[in-house]
C-alpha positions in Angstrom: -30.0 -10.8 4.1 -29.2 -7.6 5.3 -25.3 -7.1 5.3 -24.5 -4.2 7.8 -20.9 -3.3 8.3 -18.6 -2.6 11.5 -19.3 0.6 13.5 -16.5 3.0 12.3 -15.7 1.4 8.7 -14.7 3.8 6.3 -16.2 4.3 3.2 -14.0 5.7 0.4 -13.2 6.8 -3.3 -10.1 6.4 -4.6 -7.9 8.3 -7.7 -4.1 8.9 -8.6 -2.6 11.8 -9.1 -1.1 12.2 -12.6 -4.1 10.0 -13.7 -7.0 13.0 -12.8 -4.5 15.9 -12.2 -3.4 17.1 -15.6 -0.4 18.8 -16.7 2.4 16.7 -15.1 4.9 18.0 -17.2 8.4 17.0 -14.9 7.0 13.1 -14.8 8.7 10.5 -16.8 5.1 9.5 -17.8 5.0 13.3 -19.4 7.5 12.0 -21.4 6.2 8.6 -22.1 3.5 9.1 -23.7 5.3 12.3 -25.7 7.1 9.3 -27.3 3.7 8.0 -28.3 4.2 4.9 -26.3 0.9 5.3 -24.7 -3.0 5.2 -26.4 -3.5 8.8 -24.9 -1.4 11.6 -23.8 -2.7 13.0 -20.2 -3.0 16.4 -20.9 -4.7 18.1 -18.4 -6.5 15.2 -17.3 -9.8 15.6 -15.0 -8.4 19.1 -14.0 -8.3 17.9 -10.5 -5.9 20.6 -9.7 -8.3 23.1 -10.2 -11.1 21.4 -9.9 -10.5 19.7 -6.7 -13.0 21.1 -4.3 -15.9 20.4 -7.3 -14.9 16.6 -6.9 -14.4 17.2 -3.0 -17.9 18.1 -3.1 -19.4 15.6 -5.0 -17.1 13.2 -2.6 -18.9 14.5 0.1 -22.5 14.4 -1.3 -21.4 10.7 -1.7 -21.1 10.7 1.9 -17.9 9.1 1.9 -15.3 9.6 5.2 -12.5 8.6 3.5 -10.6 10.0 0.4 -7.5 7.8 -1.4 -5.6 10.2 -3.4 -1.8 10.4 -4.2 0.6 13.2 -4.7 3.0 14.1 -7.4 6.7 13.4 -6.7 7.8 15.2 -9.4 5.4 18.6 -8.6 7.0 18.5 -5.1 10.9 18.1 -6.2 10.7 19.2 -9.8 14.6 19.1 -9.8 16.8 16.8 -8.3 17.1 18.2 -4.1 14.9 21.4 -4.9 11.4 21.3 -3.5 8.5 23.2 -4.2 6.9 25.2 -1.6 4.4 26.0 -4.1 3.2 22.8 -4.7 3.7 21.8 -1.3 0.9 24.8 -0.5 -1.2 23.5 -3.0 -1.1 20.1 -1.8 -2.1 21.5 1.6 -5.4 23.4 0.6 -6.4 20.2 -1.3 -5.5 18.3 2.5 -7.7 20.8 4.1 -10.0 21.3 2.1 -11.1 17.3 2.8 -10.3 18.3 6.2 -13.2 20.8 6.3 -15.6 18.1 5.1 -14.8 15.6 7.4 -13.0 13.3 5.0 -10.0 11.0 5.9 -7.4 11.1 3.8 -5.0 8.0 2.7 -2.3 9.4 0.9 0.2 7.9 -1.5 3.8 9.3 -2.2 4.7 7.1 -5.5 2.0 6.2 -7.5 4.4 4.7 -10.7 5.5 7.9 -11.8 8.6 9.9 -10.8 10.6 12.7 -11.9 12.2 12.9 -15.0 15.6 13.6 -13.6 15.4 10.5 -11.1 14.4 8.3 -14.3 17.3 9.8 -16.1 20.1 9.8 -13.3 18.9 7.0 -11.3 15.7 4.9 -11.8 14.8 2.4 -9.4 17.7 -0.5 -10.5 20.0 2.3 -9.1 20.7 1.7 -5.5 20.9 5.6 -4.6 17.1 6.0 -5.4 16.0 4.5 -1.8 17.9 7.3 0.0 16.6 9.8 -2.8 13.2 8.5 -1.9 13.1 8.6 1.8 14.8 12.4 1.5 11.4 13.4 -0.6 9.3 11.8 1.8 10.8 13.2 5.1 10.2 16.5 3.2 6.0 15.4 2.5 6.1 14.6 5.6 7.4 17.6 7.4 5.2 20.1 5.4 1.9 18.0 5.0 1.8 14.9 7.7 -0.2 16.5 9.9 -2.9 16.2 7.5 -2.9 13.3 6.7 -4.6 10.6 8.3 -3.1 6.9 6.7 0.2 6.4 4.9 0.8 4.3 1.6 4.5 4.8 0.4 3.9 2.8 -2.7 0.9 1.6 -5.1 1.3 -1.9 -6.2 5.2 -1.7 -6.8 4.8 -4.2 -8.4 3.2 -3.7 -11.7 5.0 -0.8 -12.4 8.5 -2.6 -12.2 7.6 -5.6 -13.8 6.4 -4.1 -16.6 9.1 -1.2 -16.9 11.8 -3.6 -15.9 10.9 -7.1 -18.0 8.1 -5.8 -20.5 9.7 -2.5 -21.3 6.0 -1.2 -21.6 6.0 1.5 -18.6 9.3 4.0 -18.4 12.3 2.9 -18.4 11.4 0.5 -20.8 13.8 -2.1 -19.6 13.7 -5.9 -20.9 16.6 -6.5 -18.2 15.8 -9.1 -15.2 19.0 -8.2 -13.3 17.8 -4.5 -13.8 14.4 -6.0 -11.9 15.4 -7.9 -9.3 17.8 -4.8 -8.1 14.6 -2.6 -8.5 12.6 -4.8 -6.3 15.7 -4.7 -3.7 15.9 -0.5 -3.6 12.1 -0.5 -3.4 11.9 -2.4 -0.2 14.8 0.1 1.0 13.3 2.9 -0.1 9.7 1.6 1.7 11.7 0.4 4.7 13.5 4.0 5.1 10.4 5.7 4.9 8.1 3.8 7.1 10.8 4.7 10.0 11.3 8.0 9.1 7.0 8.5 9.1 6.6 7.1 12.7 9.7 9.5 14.0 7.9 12.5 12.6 4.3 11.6 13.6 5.0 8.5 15.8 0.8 7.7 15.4 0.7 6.9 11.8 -0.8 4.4 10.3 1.9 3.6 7.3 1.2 0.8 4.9 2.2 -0.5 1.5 -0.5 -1.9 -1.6 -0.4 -4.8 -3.7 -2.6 -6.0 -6.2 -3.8 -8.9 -5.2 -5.8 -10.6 -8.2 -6.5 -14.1 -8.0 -5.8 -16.2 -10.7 -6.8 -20.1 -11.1 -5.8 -22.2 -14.0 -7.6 -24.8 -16.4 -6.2 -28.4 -17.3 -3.7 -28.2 -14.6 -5.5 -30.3 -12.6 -3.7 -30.9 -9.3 -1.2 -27.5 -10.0 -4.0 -24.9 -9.9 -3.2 -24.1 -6.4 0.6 -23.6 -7.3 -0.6 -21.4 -10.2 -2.2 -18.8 -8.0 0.6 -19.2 -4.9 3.4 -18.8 -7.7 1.7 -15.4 -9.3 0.9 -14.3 -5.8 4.7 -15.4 -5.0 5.6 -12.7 -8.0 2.9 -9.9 -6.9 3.3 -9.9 -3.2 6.3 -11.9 -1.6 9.1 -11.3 -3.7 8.5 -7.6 -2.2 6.3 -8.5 0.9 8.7 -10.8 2.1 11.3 -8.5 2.2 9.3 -5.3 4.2 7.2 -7.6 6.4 7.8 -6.0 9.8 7.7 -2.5 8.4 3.9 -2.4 7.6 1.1 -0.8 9.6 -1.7 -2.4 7.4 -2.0 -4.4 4.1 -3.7 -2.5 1.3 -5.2 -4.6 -0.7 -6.6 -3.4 -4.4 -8.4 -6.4 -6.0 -10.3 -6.4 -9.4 -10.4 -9.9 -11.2 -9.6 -13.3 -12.0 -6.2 -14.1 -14.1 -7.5 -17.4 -15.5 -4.1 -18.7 -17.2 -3.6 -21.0 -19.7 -0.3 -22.5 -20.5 0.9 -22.1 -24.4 4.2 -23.1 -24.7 4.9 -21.7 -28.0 4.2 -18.2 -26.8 7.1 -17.2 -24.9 7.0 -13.8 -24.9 6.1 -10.5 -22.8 2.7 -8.9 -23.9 1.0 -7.3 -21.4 -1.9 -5.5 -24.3 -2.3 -9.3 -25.4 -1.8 -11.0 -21.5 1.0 -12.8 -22.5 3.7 -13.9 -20.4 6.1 -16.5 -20.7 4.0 -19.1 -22.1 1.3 -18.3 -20.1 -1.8 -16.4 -21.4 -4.6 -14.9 -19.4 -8.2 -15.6 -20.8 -9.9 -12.5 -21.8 -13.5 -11.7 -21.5 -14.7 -10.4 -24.8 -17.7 -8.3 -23.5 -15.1 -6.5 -20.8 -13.7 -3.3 -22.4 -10.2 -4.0 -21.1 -10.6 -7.6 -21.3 -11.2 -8.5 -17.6 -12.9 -11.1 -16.0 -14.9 -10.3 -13.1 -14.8 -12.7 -10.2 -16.5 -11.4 -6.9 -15.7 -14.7 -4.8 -11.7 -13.5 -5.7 -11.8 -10.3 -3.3 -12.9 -13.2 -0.3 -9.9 -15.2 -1.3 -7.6 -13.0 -1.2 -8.8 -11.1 2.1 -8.9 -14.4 3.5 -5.5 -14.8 2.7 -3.7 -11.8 3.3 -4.9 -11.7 6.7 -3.9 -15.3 7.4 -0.4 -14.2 5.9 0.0 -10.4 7.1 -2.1 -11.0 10.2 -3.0 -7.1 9.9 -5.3 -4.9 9.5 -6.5 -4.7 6.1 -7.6 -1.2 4.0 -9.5 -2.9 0.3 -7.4 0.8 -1.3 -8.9 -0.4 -4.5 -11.9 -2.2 -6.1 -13.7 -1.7 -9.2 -14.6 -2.0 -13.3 -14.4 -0.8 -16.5 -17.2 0.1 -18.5 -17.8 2.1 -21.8 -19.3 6.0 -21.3 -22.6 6.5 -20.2 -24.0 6.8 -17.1 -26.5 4.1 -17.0 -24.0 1.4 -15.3 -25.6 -1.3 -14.2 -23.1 -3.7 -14.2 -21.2 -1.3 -12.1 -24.2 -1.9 -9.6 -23.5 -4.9 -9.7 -20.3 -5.0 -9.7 -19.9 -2.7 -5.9 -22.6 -5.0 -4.7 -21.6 -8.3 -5.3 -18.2 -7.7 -4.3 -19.0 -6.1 -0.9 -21.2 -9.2 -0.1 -17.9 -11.0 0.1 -15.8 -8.4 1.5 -19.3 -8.6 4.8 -18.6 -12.7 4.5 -14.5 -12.3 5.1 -15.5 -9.8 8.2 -18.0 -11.7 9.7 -15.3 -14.7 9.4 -12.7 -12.4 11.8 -10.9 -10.6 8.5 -9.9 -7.2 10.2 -10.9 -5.4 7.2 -11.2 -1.6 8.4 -12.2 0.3 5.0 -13.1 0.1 1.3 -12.3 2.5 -1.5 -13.9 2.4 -5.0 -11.9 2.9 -8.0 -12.3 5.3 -8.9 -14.1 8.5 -7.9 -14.2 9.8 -11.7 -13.3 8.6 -15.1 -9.3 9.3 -15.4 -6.4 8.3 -17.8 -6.1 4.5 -17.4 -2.3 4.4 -18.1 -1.5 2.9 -21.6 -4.8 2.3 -22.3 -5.9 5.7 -22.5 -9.2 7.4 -21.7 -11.4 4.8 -23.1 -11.8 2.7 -20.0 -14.6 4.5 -17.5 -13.5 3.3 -13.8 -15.5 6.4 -12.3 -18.7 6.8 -10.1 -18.9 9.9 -12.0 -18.4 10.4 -15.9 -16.2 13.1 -17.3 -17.1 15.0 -20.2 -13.2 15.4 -21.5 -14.5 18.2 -24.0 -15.8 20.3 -21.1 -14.9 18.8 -17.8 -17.9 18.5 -16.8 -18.8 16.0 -13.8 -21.9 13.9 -14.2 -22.8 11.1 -11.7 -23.5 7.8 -13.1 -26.6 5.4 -11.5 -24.1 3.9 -9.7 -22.8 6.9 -7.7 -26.1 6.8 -6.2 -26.1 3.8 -5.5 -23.0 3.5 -3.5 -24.4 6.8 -1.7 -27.1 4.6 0.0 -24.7 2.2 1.1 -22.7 4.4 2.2 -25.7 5.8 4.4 -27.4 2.7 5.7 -23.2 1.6 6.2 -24.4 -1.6 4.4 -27.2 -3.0 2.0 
């Protein structure tokens, strides 16, 4: 059956900043993995810095009209209320550049990594750090705004807080709940504060907020499956989405697999390498490089259901797999087309959803994990820098160009 898409749906790439930038020196995560509390330090990354208009290129080859990409909070204000108009310039020929070829971009301003003077003198438990937040944001948005085309203030907030604030696994390495739960609160602020202060400056935007939104099911609960998944949605979406629900634009949604959870009771304990959490484990996939289950049905389910909560537009800001190097990825083939089939079934069933963006454009740093995991379209050659366009890349380019498949 052939599976055409809306007239106007964008087709995207996505990446993060300190994970394909390189040499992030004022981020907390700088000094994360310095501590050797990380598989990998970052390093200089993909180069992206320099390198951007070689991936901008190969981003339009792809045909792509849409570009997710995130700036550095601690390039722009790399001491606490001093702002570089360096970096600022730099972040503005990058903008253009996309500009030039006709590529949308959807920017992020906190992609889990801040400043290592806010993690020092504030953090996110600190209820200064929404005000400190907006102020950097008014400032992005002053200097840059008119180039950019669709707002995210955070990246799935919450995966970053939970584990820096219960698992103690991401900076600041908290195992404090009290910590959390005021985290949570000065997020929202901080979201709330700059959603008004984007629409005063550039009244037009578009400004949004992502969660990951996984679906997870549950064996030999019999009649509690359904609470399963609606109390691990309750942690990843409402406990913050509840609290900024008339202060979003659009839902972006980044989905990647099933959480199939079994209950163990003698396991209480945080361990996100092993998927351990409080007596509940998450099956692993053996054959999956970070351990992931694949589950195309799950990105349906969860469009279905964030429109039916939300009742918003919807931007998929992430979707895709890991493999090992190589570039003959056929599962990642498989992968972008099996899940697309679903994301066509949600749409033709009234979902609004308006774009999709495949994580990621090129191999990067995939947090603690390291360089091991290969997300990209197109490999890197760490050694050399070199880009090289997997089978799958080419793939996605005639999608892209028949807007379907």
């Amino acid at each position: 059956m052939n599976k055409k898409f809306p007239d106007g749906f964008l087709w995207g790439a996505a990446t993060s900043a300190y994970q394909v930038e390189g040499g992030n020196s004022n981020s907390d995560w700088w000094e994360w993995e310095k501590a050797g509390k990380a598989d990998n330090e970052s390093g200089r990354a993909c180069d992206y810095w320099n390198r951007y208009k070689e991936d901008h290129y190969l981003l339009q080859k792809l045909g792509t009209n849409l570009f997710r990409l995130s700036i550095e909070w601690a390039r722009i204000e790399p001491q606490e209320g001093v702002f570089s108009e360096e970096a600022i310039l730099h972040y503005r020929k990058i903008f253009k550049d996309l500009k030039k070829r006709n590529i949308k971009t959807q920017v992020t301003f906190w992609w889990w990594t801040s400043p290592i003077w806010f993690s020092e003198k504030y953090g996110w438990h600190k209820k200064e750090s929404a005000e400190i937040f907006a102020r950097y944001v008014e400032k992005v948005t002053k200097e840059l705004g008119d180039l950019i085309d669709i707002f995210t203030t955070f990246n799935e907030p919450m995966v970053p807080l939970g584990q820096g604030y219960l698992g103690g696994v991401f900076p600041p390495g908290h195992k404090n709940p009290l910590k959390f739960f005021r985290a949570i609160k000065n997020v929202a602020e901080a979201h709330k504060a700059s959603y008004k202060i984007i629409h005063r400056i550039k009244p037009e935007a578009e400004v949004g907020i992502t969660y990951l939104y996984n679906w997870y099911e549950s064996e030999g609960f019999g009649i509690l499956l359904n609470l399963v998944n609606r109390i691990a949605q309750w942690f990843r979406i409402d406990l913050l989405g509840n609290k900024i629900k008339n202060f979003q634009d659009y839902i972006g949604v980044n989905y990647y697999r099933l959480g199939k959870i079994k209950f163990e009771m003698r396991n209480f304990k945080i361990n996100p390498r092993e998927q351990k959490y409080f007596c509940f484990t998450i099956e692993e996939d053996k054959d999956n490089v970070m351990k992931w289950i694949t589950y195309p049905k799950g990105i349906y389910l969860v469009l279905k259901e964030a429109s039916e909560k939300f009742k918003l537009p919807i931007y998929i800001t992430e979707n895709g797999g890991p493999t090992r190097e190589g570039l003959d990825d056929i599962e990642r083939i498989a992968f972008i087309k099996n899940h697309l089939a679903f994301v066509h079934k949600a749409i033709n069933e009234g979902v609004d959803v308006r774009g999709y963006n495949f994580w990621s454009l090129v191999d990067n740093l995939e947090w603690l994990y390291g360089y091991e995991p290969c997300f990209g379209l197109i490999e890197i050659d760490y050694k050399t820098l070199e880009r090289k366009p997997r089978k799958s890349y080419f793939e996605y380019q005639k999608i892209i160009k028949n807007n379907g498949f």
